[in-house]
C-alpha distance (Angstrom), angle and dihedral (degrees) to the residues before:
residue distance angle dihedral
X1 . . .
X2 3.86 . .
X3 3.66 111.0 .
X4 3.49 107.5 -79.3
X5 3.78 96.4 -8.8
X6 4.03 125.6 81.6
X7 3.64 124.8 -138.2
X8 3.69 107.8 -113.6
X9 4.14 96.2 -112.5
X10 4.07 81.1 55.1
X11 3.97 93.6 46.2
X12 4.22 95.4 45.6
X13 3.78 85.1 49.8
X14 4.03 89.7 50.0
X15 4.03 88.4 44.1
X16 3.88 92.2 39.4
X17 4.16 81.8 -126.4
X18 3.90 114.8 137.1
X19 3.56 119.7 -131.4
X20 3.45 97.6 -96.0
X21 3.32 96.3 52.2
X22 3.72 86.4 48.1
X23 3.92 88.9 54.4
X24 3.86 89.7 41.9
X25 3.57 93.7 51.4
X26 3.90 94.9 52.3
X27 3.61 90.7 44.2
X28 3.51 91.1 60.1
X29 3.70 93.8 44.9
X30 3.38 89.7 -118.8
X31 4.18 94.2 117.1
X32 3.68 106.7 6.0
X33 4.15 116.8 -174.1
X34 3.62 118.1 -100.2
X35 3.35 85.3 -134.0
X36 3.49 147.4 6.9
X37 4.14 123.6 -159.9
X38 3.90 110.0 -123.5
X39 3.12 92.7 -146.9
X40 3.65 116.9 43.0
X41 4.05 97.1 9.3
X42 3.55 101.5 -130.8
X43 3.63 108.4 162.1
X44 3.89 120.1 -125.9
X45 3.53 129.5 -164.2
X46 3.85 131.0 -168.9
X47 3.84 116.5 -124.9
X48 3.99 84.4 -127.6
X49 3.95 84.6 73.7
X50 3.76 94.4 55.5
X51 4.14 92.9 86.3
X52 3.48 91.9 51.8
X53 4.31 89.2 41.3
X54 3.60 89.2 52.0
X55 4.17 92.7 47.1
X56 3.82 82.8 53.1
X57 3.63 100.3 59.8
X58 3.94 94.5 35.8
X59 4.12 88.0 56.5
X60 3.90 88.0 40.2
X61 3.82 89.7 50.9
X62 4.12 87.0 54.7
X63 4.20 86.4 55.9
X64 3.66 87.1 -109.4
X65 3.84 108.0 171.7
X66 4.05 114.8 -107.7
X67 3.73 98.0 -122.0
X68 4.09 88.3 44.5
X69 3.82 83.4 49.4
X70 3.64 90.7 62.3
X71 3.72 99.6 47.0
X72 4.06 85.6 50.8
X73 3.92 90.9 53.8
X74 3.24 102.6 57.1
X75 3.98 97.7 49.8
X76 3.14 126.8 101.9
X77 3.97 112.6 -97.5
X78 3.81 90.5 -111.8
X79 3.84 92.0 44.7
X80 4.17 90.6 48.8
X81 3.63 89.4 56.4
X82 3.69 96.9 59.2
X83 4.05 90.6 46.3
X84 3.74 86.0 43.7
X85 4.11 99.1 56.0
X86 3.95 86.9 42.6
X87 3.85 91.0 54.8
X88 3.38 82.8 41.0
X89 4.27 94.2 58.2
X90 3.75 83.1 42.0
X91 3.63 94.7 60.0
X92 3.24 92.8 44.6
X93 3.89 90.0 52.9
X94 3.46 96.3 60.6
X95 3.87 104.5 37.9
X96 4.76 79.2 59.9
X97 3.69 78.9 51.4
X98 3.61 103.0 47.5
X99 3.86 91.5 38.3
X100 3.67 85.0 54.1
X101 3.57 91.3 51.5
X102 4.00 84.6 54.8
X103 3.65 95.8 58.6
X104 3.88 89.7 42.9
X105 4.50 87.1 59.1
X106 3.93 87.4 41.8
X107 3.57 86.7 53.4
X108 3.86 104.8 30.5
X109 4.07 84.7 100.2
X110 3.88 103.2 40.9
X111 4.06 93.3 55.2
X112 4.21 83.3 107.1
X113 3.60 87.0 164.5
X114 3.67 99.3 52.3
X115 3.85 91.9 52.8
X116 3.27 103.7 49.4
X117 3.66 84.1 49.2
X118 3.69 90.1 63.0
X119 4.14 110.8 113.1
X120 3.98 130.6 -175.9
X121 4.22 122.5 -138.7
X122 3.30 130.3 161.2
X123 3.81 128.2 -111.2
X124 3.52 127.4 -142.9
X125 4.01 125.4 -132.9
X126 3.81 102.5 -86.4
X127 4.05 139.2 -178.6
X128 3.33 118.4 -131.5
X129 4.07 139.6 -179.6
X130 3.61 113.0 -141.3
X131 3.82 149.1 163.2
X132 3.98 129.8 -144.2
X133 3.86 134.0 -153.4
X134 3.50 149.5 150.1
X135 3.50 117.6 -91.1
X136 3.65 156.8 160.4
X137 3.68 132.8 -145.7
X138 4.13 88.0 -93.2
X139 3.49 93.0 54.1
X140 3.74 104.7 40.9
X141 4.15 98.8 75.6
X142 3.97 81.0 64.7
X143 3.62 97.9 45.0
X144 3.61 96.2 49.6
X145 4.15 93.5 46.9
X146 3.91 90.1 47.4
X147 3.38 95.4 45.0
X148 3.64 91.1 48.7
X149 3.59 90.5 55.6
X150 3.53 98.7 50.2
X151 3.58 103.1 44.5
X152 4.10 92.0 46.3
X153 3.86 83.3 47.3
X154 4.19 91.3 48.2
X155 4.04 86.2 50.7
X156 3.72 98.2 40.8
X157 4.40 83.4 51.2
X158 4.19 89.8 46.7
X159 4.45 85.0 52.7
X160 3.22 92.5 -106.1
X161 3.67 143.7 142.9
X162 4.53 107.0 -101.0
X163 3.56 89.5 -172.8
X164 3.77 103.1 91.1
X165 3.65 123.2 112.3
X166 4.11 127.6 -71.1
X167 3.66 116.3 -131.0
X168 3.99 121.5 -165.3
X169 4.13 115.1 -156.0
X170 3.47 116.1 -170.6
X171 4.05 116.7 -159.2
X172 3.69 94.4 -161.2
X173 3.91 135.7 -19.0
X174 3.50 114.1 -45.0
X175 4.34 115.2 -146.8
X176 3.56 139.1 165.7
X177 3.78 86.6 -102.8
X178 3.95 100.9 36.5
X179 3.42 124.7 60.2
X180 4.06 119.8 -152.1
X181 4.00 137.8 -178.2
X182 3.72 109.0 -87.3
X183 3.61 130.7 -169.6
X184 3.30 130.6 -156.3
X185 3.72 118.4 -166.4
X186 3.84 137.1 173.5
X187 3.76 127.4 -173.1
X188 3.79 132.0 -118.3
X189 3.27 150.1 178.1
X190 3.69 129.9 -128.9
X191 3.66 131.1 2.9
X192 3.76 122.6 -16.7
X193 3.74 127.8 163.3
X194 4.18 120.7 -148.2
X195 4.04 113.3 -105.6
X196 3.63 126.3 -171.8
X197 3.98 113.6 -33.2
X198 4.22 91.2 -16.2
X199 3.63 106.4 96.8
X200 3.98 127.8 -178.8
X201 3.65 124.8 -127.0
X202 4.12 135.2 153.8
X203 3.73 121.0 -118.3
X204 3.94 111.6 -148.6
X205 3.39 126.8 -119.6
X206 3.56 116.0 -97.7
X207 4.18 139.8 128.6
X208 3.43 130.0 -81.1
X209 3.89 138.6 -146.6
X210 4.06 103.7 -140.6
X211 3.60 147.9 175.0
X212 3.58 138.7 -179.4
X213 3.79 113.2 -110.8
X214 4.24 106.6 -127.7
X215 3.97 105.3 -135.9
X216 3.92 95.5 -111.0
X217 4.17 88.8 60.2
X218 3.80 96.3 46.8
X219 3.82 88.6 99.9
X220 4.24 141.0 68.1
X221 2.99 122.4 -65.0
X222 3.83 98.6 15.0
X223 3.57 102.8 49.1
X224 3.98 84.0 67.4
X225 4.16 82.4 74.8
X226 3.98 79.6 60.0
X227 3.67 91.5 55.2
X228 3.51 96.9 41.7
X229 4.06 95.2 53.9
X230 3.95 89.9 59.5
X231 4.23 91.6 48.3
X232 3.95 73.9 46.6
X233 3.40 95.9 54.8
X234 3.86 98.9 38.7
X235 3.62 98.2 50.1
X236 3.70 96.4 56.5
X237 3.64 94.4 37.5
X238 3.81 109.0 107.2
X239 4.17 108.2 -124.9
X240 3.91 95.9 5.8
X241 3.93 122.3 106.6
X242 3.37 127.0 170.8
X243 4.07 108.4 -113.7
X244 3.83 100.4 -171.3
X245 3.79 151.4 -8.7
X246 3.51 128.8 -40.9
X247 3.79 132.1 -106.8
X248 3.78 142.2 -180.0
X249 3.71 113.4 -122.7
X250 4.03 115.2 -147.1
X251 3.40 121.8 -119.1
X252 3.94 98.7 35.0
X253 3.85 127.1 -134.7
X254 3.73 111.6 -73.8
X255 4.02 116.3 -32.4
X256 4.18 84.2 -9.6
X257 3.55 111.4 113.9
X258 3.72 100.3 -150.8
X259 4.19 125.7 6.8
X260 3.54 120.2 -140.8
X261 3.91 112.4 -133.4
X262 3.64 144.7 -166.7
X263 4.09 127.6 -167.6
X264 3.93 106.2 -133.7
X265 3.52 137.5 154.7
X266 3.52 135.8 -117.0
């Protein structure tokens, strides 16, 4: 001990932090040493820093992110609480969603009904006007509606029908906490140029595995039951493999609102 100051084996013991943490923590700036000696660099802390040491590894122990943990340290108690609880709802959030996404994989193979509702057809070539971005599953109801709009608008400017049918490609699983490319594409007849971030391209003819999405599976995380009856379907379906990714094709079969669809071959 220095004084007033404790070396930093003595202050991790006080804080109950190890010394890596310790070392983490001050390279992070998150607890830096009051001092450090120039000549043989021991590292001393001051006992005032133990409160704020101790906060550290309590928030760390909860998996708080590093950078959120230094936003949280330097509130006020009062103000810490508040961020705290809403972290807290958050947390909760997403554990109902990912133990909803459980039941939907311990399911995936039991939705009978869904997989023997699965159908083939065959898709002409088609031109379509779309747009692309990253997004989650929070920001994809916008993207899809302003999309939408802008591509029926961009038709309805070239003279052309903005009627035809939307199609939503998704490049890779789409969550509230992971983003992926989506595409949102509507088809057209006619000539249409590309304008800002809406670009033109054709989609090939092929066949498609589909279903009809039921109304109470429309929505994250049970619509991923939807998506597991066609993979269902496919891989026990002599001669059919799926070829690419999936999309949802706007309006659905019959009273469906939205089909769920899979390229395959035959």
């Amino acid at each position: 001990m220095d004084g007033k100051h404790l070396l930093a084996g003595e202050f991790g013991a006080a804080a109950r932090l190890s010394p890596k943490a310790l070392r983490l923590y001050a390279e992070q700036g998150l607890l830096v040493p009051a001092r450090v000696d120039p000549a043989s660099g021991y590292r001393y802390y001051s006992p005032d820093q133990l409160r704020r040491a101790r906060l550290i590894g309590r928030l760390r122990s909860l998996g708080v992110p590093l950078a959120r943990i230094a936003f949280l340290a330097d509130l006020t108690p009062q103000a810490r609480s508040l961020e705290l609880r809403g972290w807290l709802r958050s947390e909760r959030d997403r554990l109902d969603e990912r133990a909803a996404v459980v039941e939907a994989i311990d399911r995936s193979y039991e939705d009978v009904t869904l997989i023997e509702a699965v159908r083939l057809r065959d898709v002409p070539a088609t031109k379509v006007v779309c747009r692309s971005r990253q997004v989650d599953t929070v920001a994809l109801p916008e993207l899809i509606r302003a999309a939408q709009h802008d591509i029926r608008a961009h038709l309805r400017a070239s003279g052309l029908p903005p009627d035809g049918p939307m199609r939503v490609g998704f490049g890779d699983l789409v969550t509230p906490e992971s983003e992926a490319t989506v595409e949102v594409a509507i088809a057209y007849e006619g000539t249409a140029e590309p304008v800002d971030d809406l670009y033109i391209r054709l989609v090939p003819a092929h066949t498609e595995a589909y279903v009809p999405v039921p109304a109470p599976l429309e929505d994250y995380p049970l619509i991923l039951r939807v998506y597991d009856a066609v993979e269902a379907w496919t891989d026990y379906r002599p001669g059919v493999t799926c070829t690419g990714r999936p999309y949802e094709r706007y309006p659905g079969t019959g009273a469906a609102r939205f089909d769920v669809a899979y390229p395959v071959s035959r």
